[in-house]
C-alpha positions as CSV (number, residue, x, y, z in Angstrom):
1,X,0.0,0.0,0.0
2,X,1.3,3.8,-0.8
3,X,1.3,5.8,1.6
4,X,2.1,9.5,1.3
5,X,4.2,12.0,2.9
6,X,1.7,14.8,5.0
7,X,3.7,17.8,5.7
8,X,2.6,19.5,8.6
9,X,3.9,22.5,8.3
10,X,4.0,24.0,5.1
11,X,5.3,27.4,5.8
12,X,8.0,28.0,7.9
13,X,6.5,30.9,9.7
14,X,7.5,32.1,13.7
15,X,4.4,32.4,14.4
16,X,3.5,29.1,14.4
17,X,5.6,28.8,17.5
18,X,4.2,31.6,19.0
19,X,0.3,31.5,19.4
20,X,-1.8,33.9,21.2
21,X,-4.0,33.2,24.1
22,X,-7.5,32.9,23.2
23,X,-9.4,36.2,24.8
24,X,-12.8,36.4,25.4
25,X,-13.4,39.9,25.8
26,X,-12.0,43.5,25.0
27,X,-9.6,44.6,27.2
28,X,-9.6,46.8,30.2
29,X,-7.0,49.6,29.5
30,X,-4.7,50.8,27.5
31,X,-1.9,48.9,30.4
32,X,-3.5,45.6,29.1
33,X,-3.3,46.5,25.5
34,X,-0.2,46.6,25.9
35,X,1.4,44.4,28.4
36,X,-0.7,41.8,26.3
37,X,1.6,42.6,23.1
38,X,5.0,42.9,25.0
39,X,4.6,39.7,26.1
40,X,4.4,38.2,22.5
41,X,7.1,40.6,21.3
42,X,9.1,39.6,24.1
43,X,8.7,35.5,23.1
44,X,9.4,36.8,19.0
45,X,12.4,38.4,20.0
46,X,13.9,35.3,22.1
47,X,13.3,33.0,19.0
48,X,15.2,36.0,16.7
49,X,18.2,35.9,19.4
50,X,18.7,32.6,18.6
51,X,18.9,33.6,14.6
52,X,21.5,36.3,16.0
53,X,19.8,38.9,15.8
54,X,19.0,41.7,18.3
55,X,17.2,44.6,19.3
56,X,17.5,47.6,17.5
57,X,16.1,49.8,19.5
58,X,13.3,51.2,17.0
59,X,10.1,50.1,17.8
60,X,6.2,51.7,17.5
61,X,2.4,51.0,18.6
62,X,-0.6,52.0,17.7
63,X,-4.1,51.4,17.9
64,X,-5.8,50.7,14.6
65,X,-9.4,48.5,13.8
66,X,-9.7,46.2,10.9
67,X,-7.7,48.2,8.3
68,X,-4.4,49.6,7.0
69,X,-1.6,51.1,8.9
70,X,1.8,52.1,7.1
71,X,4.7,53.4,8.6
72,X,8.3,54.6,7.1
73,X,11.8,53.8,8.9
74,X,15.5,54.7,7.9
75,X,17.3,51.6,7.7
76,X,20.9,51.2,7.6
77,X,22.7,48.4,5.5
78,X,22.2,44.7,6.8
79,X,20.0,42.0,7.6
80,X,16.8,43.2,9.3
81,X,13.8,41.7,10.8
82,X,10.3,43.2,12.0
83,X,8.0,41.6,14.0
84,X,4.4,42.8,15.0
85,X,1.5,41.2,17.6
86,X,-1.7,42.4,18.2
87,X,-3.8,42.3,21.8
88,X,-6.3,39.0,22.2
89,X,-9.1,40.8,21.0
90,X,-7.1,40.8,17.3
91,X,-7.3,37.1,16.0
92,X,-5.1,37.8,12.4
93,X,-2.4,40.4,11.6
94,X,-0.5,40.5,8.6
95,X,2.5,42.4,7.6
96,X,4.3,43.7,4.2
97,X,8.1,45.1,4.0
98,X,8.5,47.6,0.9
99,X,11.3,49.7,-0.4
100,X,9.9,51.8,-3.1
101,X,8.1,50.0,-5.7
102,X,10.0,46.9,-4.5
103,X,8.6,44.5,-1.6
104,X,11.3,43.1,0.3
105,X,9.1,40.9,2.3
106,X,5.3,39.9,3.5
107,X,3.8,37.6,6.0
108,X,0.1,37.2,5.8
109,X,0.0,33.8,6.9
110,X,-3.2,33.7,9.2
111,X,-2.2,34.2,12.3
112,X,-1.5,37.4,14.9
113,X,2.3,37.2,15.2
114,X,4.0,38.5,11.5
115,X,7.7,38.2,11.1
116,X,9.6,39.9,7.9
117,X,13.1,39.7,7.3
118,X,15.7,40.9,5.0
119,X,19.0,42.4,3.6
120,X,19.4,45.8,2.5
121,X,22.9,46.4,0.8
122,X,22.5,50.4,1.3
123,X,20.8,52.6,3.8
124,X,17.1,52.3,2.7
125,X,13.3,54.2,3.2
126,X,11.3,50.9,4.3
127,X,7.5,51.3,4.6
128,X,6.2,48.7,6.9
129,X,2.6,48.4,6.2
130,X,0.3,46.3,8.7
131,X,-3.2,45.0,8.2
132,X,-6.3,43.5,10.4
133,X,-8.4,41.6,8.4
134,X,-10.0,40.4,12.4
135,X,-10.5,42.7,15.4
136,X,-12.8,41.5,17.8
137,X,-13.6,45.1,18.8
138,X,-14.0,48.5,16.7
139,X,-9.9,49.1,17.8
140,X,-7.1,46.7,18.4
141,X,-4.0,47.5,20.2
142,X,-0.7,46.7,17.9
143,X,2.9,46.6,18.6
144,X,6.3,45.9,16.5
145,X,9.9,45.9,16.6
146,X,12.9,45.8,14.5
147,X,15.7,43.5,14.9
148,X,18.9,43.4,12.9
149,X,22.1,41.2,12.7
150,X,25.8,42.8,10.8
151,X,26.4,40.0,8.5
152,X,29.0,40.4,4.9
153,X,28.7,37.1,2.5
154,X,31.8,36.2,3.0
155,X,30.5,32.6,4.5
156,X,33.2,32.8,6.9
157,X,34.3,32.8,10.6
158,X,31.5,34.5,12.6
159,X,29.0,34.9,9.6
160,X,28.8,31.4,8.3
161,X,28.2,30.4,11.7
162,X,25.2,33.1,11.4
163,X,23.8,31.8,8.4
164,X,24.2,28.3,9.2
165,X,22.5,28.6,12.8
166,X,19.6,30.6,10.8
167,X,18.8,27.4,8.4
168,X,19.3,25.1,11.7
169,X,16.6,27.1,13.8
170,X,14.0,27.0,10.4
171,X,14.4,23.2,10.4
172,X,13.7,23.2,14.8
173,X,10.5,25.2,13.8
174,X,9.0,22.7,11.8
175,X,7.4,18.7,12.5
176,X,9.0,16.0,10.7
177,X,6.4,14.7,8.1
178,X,4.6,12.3,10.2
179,X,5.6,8.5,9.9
180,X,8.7,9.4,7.8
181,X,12.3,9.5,9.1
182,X,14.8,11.9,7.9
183,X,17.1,10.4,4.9
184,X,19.4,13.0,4.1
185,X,20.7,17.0,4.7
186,X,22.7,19.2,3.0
187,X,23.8,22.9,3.9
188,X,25.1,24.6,1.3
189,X,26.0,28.0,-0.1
190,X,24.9,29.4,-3.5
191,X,25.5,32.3,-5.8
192,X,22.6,35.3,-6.4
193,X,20.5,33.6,-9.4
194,X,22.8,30.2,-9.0
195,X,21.9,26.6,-8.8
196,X,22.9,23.4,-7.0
197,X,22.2,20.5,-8.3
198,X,23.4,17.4,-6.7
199,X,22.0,13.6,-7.0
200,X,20.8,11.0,-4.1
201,X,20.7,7.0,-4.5
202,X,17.7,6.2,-3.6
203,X,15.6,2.8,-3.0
204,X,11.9,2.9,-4.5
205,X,9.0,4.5,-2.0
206,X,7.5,7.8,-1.0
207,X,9.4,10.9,-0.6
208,X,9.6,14.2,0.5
209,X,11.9,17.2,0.0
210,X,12.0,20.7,1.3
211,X,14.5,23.6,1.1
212,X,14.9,26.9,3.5
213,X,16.9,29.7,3.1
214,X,19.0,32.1,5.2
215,X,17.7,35.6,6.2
216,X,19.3,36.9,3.0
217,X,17.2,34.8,0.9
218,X,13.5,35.3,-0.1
219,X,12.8,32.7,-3.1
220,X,14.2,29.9,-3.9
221,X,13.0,26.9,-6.1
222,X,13.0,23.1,-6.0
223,X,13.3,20.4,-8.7
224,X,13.9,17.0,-8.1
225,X,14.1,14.8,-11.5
226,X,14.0,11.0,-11.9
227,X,17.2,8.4,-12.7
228,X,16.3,9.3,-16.7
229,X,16.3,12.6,-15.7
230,X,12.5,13.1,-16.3
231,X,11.4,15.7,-13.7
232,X,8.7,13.8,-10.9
233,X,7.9,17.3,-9.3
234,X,8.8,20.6,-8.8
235,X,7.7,23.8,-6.3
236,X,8.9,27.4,-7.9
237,X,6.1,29.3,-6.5
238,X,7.5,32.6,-4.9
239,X,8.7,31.9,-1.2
240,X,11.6,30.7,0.9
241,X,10.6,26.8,1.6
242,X,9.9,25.0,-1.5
243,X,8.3,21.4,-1.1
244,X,8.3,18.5,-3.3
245,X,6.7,15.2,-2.9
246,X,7.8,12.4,-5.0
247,X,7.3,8.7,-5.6
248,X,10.7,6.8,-6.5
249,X,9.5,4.1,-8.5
250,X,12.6,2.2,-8.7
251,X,16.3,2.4,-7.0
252,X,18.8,4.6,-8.9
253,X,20.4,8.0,-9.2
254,X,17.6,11.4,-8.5
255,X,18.5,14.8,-9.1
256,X,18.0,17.3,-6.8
257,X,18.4,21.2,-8.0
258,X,17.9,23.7,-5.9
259,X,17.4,27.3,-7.3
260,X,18.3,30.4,-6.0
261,X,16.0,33.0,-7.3
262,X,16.0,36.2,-5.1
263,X,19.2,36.8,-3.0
264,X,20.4,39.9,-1.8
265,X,24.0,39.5,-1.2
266,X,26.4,37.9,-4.0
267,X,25.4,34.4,-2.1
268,X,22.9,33.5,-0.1
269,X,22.5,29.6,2.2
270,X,20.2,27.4,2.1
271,X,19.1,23.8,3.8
272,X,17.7,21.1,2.3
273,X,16.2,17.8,3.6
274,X,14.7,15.0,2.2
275,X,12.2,12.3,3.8
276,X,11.0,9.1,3.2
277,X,8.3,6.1,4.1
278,X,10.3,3.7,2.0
279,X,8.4,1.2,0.2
């Protein structure tokens, strides 16, 4: 009988780590509003220390009900994460990173806990613009933060220790696919618009493959082809963790290229893993 690989987490996103308490009711005072939203920026920022990042020191809050709310910041070279959370009367918040005309990063996942991240390579007006599509009550209290790391792309010393930990604390954050056991990892570096393409003996049965990125990443693609070379599936939509399941049909040789489409230093890391059920 085939059985198939069920990825549980399909998005590497923070916030999946960091869930809200369920509220019940509006809340008293502005002091709630707000202790209520330092607490999850508190947790996001522990998780981000462990990525090596750390407080800027810029930070804002407002209250805002289910709409719009843009803001611009003067950013100075490096790799940069924001991070917003919303009181328990807020159940989704989502949040878009935009330098001009260009958007550096979103997270709209549903959930009340957005994380961007990116590099800028000069100092650079970012708008951050936040949305509630649901606020329990006509106004919702909201908070962010921005968090940065000094990185070059060297892949040396210090920063490849940076780059590696980053890809090692996006694997922590997700489940294994259930029933499957881990078959293979790589960690490797890639040039801006470069590939990788390596190959993996494999026996027939069900597999799995996924690939993150580093913080200087924002798209990279999967492809994973067959011992003729005939491609059994690919995932180039535009994010950071592609995710390919595949059916080996018989042992051999398959070829696994990995893509790197939007990188904003000369290189940029990635991680890949695959999975299997085996016959």
């Amino acid at each position: 009988m085939t059985r198939t690989i069920a990825w549980r987490a399909p998005r590497v996103v923070l916030a999946v780590c960091l869930l809200l308490a369920a509220g019940s009711g509006p809340a008293a005072a502005q002091g709630e509003y707000t202790r209520q939203v330092e607490e999850q920026l508190e947790e996001a920022g522990s998780i981000l220390a462990d990525r090596g990042y750390s407080l800027d020191g810029q930070q804002g809050g407002w209250m805002i009900g289910e709409t719009e709310s843009a803001s611009t910041w003067t950013l100075l070279p490096g790799s940069w994460a924001a991070v917003a959370a919303c009181d328990q009367d807020c159940g989704d918040l989502d949040l878009v990173a935009t330098a001009g005309t260009r958007e550096l990063d979103r997270d709209v996942a549903e959930d009340a806990l957005p994380i961007v991240s990116f590099t800028l390579e000069e100092t650079t007006e970012v708008a951050l613009r936040l949305a509630m599509p649901d606020c329990g009550t006509p106004r919702c209290y909201v908070g962010m933060r921005w968090y940065r790391v000094h990185a070059s792309d060297d892949g040396e010393g210090d920063t490849s220790r940076e780059w590696r930990a980053t890809i090692g604390a996006q694997f922590g954050m997700m489940e294994a696919p259930e029933g499957a056991t881990l078959e293979h990892e790589r960690i490797e570096r890639v040039d801006a618009d470069g590939t990788d393409v390596f190959t993996l003996r494999l026996e027939p049965g069900d597999y799995g493959a996924i690939a993150v990125c580093d913080m200087g990443c924002s798209d990279v693609d999967l492809v994973v082809r067959g011992p003729g070379r005939s491609e059994l599936g690919k995932d180039v939509l535009e994010d950071d963790v592609p995710i390919v399941e595949f059916v080996a049909e018989e042992s051999g040789d398959y070829e696994f290229e990995v893509r790197m489409v939007e990188c904003a230093g000369d290189s940029c890391g990635y991680g890949f893993r695959l999975y299997g059920n085996g016959a």
